[in-house]
C-alpha positions as CSV (number, residue, x, y, z in Angstrom):
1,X,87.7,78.5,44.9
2,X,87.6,78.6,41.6
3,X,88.2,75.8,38.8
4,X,91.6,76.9,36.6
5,X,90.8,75.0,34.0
6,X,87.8,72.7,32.5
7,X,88.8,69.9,32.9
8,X,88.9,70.5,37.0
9,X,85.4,72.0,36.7
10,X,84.2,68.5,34.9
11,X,85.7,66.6,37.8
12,X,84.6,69.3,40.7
13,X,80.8,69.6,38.5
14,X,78.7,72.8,38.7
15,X,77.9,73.0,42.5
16,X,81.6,72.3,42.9
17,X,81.2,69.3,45.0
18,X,83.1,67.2,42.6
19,X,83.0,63.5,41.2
20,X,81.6,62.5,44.9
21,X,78.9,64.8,45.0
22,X,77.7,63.7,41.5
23,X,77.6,60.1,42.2
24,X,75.8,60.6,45.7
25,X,72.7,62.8,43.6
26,X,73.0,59.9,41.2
27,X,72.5,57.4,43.2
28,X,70.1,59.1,45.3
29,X,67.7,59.8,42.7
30,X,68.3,56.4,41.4
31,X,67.1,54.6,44.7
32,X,64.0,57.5,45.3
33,X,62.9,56.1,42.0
34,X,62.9,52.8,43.5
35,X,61.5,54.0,46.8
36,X,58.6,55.8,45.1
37,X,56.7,52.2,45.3
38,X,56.2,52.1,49.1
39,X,56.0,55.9,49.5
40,X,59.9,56.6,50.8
41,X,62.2,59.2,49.8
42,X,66.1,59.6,50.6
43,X,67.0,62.9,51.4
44,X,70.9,62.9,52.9
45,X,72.5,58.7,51.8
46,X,74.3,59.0,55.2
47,X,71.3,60.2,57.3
48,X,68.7,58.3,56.1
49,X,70.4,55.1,55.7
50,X,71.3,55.1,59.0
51,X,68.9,54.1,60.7
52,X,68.9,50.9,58.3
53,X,64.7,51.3,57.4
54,X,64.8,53.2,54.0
55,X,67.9,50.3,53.3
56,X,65.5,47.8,54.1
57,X,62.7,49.4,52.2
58,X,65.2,49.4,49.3
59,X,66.4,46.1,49.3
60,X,62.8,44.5,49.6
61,X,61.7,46.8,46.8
62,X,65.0,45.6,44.8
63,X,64.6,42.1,45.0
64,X,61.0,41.9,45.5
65,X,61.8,40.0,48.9
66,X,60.6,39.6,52.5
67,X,63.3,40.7,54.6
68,X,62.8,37.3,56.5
69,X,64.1,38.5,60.0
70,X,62.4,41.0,62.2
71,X,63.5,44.7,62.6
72,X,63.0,47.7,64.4
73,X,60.2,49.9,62.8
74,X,61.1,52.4,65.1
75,X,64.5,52.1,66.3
76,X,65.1,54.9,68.7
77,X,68.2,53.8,69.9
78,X,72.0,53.2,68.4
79,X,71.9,49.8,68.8
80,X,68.4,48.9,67.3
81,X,69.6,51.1,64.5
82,X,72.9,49.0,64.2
83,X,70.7,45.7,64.0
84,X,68.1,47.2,61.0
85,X,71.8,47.6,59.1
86,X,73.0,44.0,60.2
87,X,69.3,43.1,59.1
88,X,70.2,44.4,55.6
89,X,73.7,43.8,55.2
90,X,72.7,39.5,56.4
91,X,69.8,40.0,53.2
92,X,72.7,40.6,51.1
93,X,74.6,37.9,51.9
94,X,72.1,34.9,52.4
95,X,70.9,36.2,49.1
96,X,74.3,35.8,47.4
97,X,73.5,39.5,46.2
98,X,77.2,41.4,45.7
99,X,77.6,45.1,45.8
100,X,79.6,45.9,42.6
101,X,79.9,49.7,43.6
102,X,81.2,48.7,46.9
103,X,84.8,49.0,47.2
104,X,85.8,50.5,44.0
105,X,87.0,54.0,44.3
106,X,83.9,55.2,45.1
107,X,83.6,57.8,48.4
């Protein structure tokens, strides 16, 4: 469908995928930058965040920190891929570190 006006075709972009689509290449290029360090790329957020390992990559690239629990390097299964994300999401908090995207009208 087609944008009736410019200002929809600002907010929908020029792939159409809208404001959401825009912020997800954003911020996907903005943590393959990151990622480039220990020789990771993000392809899809959802998929490969998934599995909690690229997250984990990130966040010890981020804060230049030890994860400081184990994890599953190859987490095969739902629940060892659930842990790797409880892994991350624990960093966050013992580390007092606050996700300021999180939450705010964004998705």
């Amino acid at each position: 469908v087609p944008p009736s006006n410019h200002h929809e075709l600002h907010l929908r972009g020029p792939t159409g995928r809208g404001a959401r689509g825009i912020q997800q290449n954003t911020f996907t290029r903005w943590c393959n930058e990151h990622l480039k360090c220990v020789h990771k790329r993000i392809g899809d957020l959802q998929r490969d965040l998934s599995d909690g390992l690229r997250l984990i990559a990130l966040l010890e690239v981020l804060s230049q920190k030890k994860m400081g629990r184990k994890y599953h390097p190859r987490p095969n299964f739902r629940q060892m891929k659930l842990e790797n994300v409880s892994v991350a999401l624990e960093f966050l908090e013992r580390e007092h570190i606050k996700l300021g995207w999180w939450g705010n009208g964004v998705g």
